[in-house]
N, C-alpha and C positions, 0 to 999 in steps of 0.2 A: 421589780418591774411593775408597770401600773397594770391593776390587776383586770384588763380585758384583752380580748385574743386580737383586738383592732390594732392598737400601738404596741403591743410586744417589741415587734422586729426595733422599735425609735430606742428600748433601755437597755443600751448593752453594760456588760462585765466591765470592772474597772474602777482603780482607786489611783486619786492624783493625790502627790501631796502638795501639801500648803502649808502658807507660811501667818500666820496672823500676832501681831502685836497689837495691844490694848495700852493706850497712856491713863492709868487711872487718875490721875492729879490734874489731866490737860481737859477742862469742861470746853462741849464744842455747841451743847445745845440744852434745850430741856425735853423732857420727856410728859404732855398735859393730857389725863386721861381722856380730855376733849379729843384729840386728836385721832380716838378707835371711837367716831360714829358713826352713822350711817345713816340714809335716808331713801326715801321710795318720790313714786308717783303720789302726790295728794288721794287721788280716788283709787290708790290701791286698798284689798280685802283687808284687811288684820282681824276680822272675826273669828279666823279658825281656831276651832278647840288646842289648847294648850301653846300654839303662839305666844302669847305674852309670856308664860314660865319659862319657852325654852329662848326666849331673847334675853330675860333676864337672866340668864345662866349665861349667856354670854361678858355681860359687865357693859354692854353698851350705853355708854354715856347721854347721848344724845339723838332724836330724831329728827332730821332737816325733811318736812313734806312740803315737796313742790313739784319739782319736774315739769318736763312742756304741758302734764295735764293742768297743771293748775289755771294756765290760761284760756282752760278750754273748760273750767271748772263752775257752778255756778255753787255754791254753798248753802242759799237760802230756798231753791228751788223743792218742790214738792215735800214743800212742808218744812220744809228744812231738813228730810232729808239727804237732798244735793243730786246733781244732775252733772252729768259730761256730755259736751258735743263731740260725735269722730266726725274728722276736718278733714275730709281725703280727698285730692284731685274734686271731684263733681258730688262729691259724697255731703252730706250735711243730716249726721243719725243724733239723735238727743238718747243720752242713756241713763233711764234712774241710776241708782247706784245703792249696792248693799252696805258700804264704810260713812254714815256722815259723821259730820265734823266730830259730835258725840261719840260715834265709835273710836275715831281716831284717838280723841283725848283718852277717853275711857281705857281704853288700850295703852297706852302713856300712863297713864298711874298700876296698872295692873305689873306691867312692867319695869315699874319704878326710873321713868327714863323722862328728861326734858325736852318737849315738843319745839323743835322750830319753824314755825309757821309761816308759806308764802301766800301773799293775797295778789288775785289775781289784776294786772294793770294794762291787760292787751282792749278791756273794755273801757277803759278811764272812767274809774266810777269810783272814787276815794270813799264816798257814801258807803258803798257796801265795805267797802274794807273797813270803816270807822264802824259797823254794825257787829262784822264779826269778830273784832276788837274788843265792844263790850258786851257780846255775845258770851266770849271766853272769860272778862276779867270784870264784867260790871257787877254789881248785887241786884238782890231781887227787885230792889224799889227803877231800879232803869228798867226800862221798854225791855231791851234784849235780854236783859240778865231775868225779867221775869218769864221771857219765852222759854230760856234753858231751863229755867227751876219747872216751867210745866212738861218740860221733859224729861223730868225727872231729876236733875241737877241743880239743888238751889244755891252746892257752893257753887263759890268762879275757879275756872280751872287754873287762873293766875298763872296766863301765858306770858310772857316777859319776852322771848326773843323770837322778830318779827323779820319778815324780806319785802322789797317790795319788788314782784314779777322776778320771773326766770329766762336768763337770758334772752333781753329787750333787743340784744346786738343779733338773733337770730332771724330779724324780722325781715320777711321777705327772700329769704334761703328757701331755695324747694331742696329737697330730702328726697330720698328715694322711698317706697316703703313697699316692696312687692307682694302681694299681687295688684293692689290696688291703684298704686300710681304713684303719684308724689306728694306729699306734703309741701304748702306755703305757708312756711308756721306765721302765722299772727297777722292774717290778709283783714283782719275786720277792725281795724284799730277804731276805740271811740263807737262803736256799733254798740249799742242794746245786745244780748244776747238772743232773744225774741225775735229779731228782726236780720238775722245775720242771713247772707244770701254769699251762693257758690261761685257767683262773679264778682265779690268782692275783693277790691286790690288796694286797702286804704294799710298804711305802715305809720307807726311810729318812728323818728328821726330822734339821732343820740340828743339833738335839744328838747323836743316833745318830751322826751323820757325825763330830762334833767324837769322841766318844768312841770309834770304830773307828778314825780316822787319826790317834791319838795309841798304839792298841797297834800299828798298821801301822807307823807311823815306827819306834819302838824296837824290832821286830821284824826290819824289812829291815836297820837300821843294824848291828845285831847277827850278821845273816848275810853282813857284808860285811867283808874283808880289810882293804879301802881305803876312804875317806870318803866318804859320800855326800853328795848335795847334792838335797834332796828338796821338791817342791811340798806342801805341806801343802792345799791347796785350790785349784782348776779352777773356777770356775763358767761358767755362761751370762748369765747377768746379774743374779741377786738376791743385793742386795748384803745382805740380812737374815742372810744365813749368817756374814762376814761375825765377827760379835759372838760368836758363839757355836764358832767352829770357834778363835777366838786364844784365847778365853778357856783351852781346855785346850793349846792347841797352838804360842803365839807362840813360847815359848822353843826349840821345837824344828824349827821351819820354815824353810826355810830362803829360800823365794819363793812366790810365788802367782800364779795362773795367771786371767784374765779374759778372754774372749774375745771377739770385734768383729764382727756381723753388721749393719748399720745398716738394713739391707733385707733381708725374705723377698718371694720372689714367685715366683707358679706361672704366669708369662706373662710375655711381652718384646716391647717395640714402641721407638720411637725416642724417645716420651715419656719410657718408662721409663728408657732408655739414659740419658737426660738428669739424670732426677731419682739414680739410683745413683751416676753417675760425681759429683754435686755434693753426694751427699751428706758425704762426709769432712769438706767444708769448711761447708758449709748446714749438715746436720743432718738427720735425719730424723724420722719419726714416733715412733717410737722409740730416738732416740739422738740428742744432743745433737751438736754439731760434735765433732771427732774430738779438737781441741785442749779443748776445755771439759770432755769425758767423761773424759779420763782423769786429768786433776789431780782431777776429782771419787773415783775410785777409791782413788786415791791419798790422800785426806784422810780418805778410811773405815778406806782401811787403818791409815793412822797413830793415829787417835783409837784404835781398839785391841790394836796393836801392843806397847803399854806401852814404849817407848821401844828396842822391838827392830827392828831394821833388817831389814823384808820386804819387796823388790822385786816389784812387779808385773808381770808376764810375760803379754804378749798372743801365744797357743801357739795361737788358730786367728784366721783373719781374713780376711773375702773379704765379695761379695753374696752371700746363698743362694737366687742364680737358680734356682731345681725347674723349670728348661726345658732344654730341647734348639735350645739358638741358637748355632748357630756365632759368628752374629757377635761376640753379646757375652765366649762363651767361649776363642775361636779368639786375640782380638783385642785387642777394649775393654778385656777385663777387666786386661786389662797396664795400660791407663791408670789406674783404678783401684788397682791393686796400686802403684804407681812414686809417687800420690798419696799413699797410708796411710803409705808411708813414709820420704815426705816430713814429713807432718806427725808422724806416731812420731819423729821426731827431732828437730825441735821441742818436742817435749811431755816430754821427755825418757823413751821409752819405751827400756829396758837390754836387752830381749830382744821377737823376735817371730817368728811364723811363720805365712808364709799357708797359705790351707787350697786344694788340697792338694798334693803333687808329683806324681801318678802316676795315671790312671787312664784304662782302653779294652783291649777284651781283642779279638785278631786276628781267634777266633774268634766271635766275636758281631757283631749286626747294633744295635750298642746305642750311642746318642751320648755320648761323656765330657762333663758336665757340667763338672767341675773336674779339676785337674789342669794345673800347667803345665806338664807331660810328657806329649802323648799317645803310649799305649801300643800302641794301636789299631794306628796307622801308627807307629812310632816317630820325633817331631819335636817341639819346641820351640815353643811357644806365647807371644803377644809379654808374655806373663806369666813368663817362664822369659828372654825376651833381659830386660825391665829389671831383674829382679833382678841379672843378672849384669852389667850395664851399672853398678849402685850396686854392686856387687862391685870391679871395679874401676878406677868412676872417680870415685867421689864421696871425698872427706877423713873427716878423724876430724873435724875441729873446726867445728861447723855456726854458721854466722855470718848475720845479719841480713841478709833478702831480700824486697824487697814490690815488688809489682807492683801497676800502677792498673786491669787487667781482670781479674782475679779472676772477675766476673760473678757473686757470688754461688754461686760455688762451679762453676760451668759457664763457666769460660774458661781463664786463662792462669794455671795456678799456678808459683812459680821457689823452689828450696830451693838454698842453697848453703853450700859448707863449705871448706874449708883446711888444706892439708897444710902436712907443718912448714917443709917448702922457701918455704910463701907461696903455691905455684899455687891461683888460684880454680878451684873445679868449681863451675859451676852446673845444676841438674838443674831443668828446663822439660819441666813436661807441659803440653800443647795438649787438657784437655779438652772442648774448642770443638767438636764433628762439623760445623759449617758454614761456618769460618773460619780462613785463617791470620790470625797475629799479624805484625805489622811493629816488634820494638821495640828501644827506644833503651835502650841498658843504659848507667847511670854507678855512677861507682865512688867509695865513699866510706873516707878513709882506707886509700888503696892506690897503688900504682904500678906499673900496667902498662907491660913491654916494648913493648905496640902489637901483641902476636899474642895470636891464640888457634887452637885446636884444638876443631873439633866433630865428634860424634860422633850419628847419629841412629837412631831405630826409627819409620819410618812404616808406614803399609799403600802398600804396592808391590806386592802378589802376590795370587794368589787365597785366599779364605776361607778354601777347604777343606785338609787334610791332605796333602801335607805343608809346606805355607806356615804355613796358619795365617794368614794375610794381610799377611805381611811376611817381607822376605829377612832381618831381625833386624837386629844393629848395623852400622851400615855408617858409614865414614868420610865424612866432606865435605870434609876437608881445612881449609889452614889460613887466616884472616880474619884481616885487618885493622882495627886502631881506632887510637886516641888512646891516651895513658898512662892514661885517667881514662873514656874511654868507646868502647861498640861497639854496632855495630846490628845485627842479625839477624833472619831470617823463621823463623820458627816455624808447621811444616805443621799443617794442622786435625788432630787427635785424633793425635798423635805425641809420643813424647818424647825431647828432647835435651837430650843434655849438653855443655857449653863449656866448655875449658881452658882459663883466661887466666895468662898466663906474666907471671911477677912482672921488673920493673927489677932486674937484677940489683947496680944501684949501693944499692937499698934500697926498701921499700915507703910 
C-alpha cells in the first residue's frame, strides 16, 4: 500500500494474471538517451547545495530552460543578474532573482548536462537574444564574452541548442491562477520591458511570430562562433501556427518543439489518479492516446515542411495537477512519467523532457507541485528514480511488447528494447493502484540463458520528504525461466525493469 493512512483504503489485496509476449527480432522504435530530459522554469533556483550531484546521479541528458517565465524573464537586468516580472490580472511585481544565467550554466557543467536555452520573444527584441547568444558562446575579445569573463567565465559555455519563445500560440489565453486572478499570458507584445503597463492588451499573431523568429534565427546564428541548432517553434498545442511559422522559416529551423499536458486539474482524488495515469494510453479529453497524437504532429509538420527535415521535440510533459498532493507528486507521477516514455519510444519521439527538475524552497512553507527534485528537503522523487532507472537500463533498440492487461490504459503496461550484445530490458509500469500482475512473459525470436536480473521502484516508504514514497531502485536479484519464457509478479502502481541474458551459443 502507498505508505500513508490518507489512500490506504484506494490499495487493496490482489493479483491479476497476465499475459505478455516480447518479439525480439520485430524493431518498432529506438530508444535515445535524449529522450529522459527534463527542464524547469528559466528563473528557477538550482543553487542548492548538492543539486547538481544528485541530478547527475540521475543520467539526465539534457536541460530545456524556458517555461511561460522566460517571457517574463529579462536576463541582462541588474547587472546581469536577471530579473522576473509577476503578470497577474492588475499585478505588475519586478523580482531580482538568485539563478542568473551564470548560475544556470554553471550548474549545467557541475552536472555534466547540456543546457537548452529559450530567449525570450514576447518583447521582440532579437538584440537581446543575439547578446545572450554571444554572451554564452563569444570569446573574450566580443563586447559580451568579455562581460562574462568579468564574471568570472572567460571560457564560452558553448551553448549549441537554442528556442525561440515558449508557446507563442498561448498569447492571449487568460489562465486561472488562484488566489490572484488570472493570467493573460503575453498581453505586452513588442513592449520594452520598462515600460510594460497592466492595461496592456497588444498579442502577437501566428504571422508576427513567423516573421520575428526568422530575424531571431539569422540574428542569434550570427552572434555565434559555433553552429547552432535552434527550435524555430514551441507551441502548447495549436497546430494552426504550424502553416504560417514554416512558411518563412522551414529552411532555417532546425526542430520544433510541442508539448504534452493530456490533463489540467485544480484537484486530485483517486478517480483522478486513475483517469491521469491512463491517460497516455486511453487518451483524454483533450488529447488523443499519446501513440496517435504525436504521428498526428508529425503529419502537420511534414505536409509543411516542404521536404525539410524538422524533428518534433516534446521539451515539456507531465499532468498539470495545480494541487498540492504529495501522493500524486511525491509518487504517482513517476508512474506516469516511466509511461510517456515508454510510449515516446514507440512513437518514435527523438527528443523529450518532462516538466520539471527542480522545485521547493527551504525557506517557505509552500508544497512543490512539480519537480522531480525536491529542493525543499533535498531528495529524489520516484519521478527522478525511473528516469534514471531508463538511463540505465533500458536498450537503444525498442522491440515489440504487448501485454493482454493493459485495461485501457489502467493496468499493466511493458516497453522493451535491445542492446547490441542481445540482453532484453523490459520496462513494466503497474499502473494498477489496486492490483499486482502475476505474468507469464514468452519470448519470440530469442534465446534465453534462462536468467534474468530485476530491478524495481515500489512505494516502500512514507509519502513525505525525504522518501517521497519509495526507497527508489532497489535490486530483487536474479530469476529463473526457460530459454523462451519467465514469470514474474509485478507490485501494484510500481515499475520494473527485467534483464533477460541472451544464450550465449546465439539468439
Amino acid at each position: 500500500m502507498l505508505c500513508t493512512s490518507l489512500i490506504t483504503a484506494i490499495f487493496l489485496a490482489g493479483s491479476i494474471p497476465a499475459g505478455i509476449v516480447v518479439e525480439a527480432d520485430n524493431v518498432v522504435g529506438l530508444f535515445d538517451s535524449l529522450l529522459a530530459g527534463t527542464g524547469d522554469e528559466i528563473v528557477q533556483v538550482l543553487t542548492y547545495p548538492g543539486l547538481a550531484e544528485l541530478t547527475e546521479s540521475t543520467g539526465v541528458p539534457v536541460l530545456r530552460m524556458g517555461g511561460m517565465a522566460v517571457e517574463y524573464y529579462d536576463w541582462e537586468a541588474d547587472d546581469y543578474n536577471g530579473m522576473y516580472i509577476i503578470d497577474i490580472a492588475d499585478l505588475l511585481i519586478p523580482v531580482p532573482l538568485e539563478n542568473s544565467l551564470d548560475n544556470l550554466l554553471q550548474f549545467c557543467e557541475q552536472a555534466d548536462i547540456e543546457p537548452l536555452l529559450t530567449v525570450n520573444y514576447h518583447i521582440n527584441d532579437p538584440g537581446k537574444a543575439a547578446r545572450m547568444v554571444e554572451y554564452c558562446n563569444g570569446d573574450v575579445t566580443t563586447p559580451m564574452g568579455a562581460v562574462r569573463a568579468s564574471r568570472g567565465h572567460p571560457e564560452p559555455y558553448d551553448v549549441t541548442q537554442w528556442c525561440v519563445g515558449n508557446e507563442p500560440d498561448m498569447a492571449g489565453v487568460a489562465f486561472p491562477f488562484p488566489p490572484y486572478g488570472e493570467i493573460t499570458f503575453f498581453r505586452h507584445f513588442g513592449i520594452p520591458m520598462d515600460q510594460w503597463a497592466v492595461d496592456d492588451s497588444v498579442f502577437a499573431t501566428a504571422e508576427e511570430f513567423a516573421e520575428l523568429a526568422s530575424v531571431y534565427i539569422d540574428t542569434m546564428r550570427a552572434s555565434s562562433p559555433i553552429p547552432l541548432e535552434i527550435g524555430g517553434l514551441s507551441l502548447a498545442s495549436n497546430l494552426s501556427w504550424i502553416e504560417p511559422v514554416f512558411n518563412l522559416n522551414k529552411e532555417k529551423m532546425d526542430w520544433m518543439d510541442i508539448h504534452y499536458y493530456p490533463v489540467v486539474s485544480f484537484s486530485a482524488d483517486s478517480s483522478q489518479y486513475r483517469y491521469w495515469l491512463a491517460s497516455p494510453t486511453s487518451g483524454s479529453t483533450s488529447k488523443p492516446p499519446l501513440e496517435d497524437w504525436y504521428p498526428m504532429i508529425v503529419d502537420t509538420v511534414e505536409k509543411y515542411s516542404g521536404g525539410f527535415d524538422i524533428p518534433v521535440w516534446i521539451m515539456e510533459y507531465n499532468i498539470m495537477a495545480m494541487v498540492d498532493d504529495p501522493v500524486w507528486s511525491n509518487y504517482l507521477d513517476g508512474l506516469f512519467i516511466a509511461d510517456c516514455m515508454g510510449h515516446m519510444c514507440r512513437a518514435g519521439v527523438p527528443v523529450a523532457a518532462s516538466y520539471s527538475l527542480a522545485e521547493g524552497d527551504p525557506s517557505e512553507d509552500v508544497f512543490p507541485q512539480y519537480g522531480i527534485i525536491r529542493t525543499d528537503t533535498l531528495s529524489m522523487r520516484s519521478s527522478a528514480w525511473v528516469t534514471k532507472l531508463f538511463r540505465e537500463r533500458f536498450g537503444n533498440t525498442v522491440v515489440e511488447a504487448v501485454c493482454d492487461q493493459v485495461s485501457g490504459g489502467y493496468g499493466l503496461e511493458v516497453y522493451a528494447s535491445r542492446y547490441d550484445d542481445w540482453t532484453l530490458s523490459l520496462m513494466v509500469v503497474n499502473k494498477n493502484l489496486d492490483s499486482s500482475y502475476t505474468a507469464s512473459i514468452e519470448l519470440s525470436g530469442y534465446m534465453s540463458d534462462g536468467t534474468a536480473d530485476v530491478w524495481q521502484i515500489v512505494n516502500d516508504m512514507p509519502i513525505d520528504a525525504p522518501w517521497n514514497g519509495t526507497s527508489g531502485i532497489t535490486y530483487q536479484g536474479e530469476i529463473s525461466g526457460s530459454s523462451q519464457s519467465f514469470s514474474h509478479t509485478f507490485p501494484k502502481a510500481s515499475v520494473t525493469c527485467i534483464w533477460i541474458n541472451p544464450d550465449p551459443q546465439g539468439v
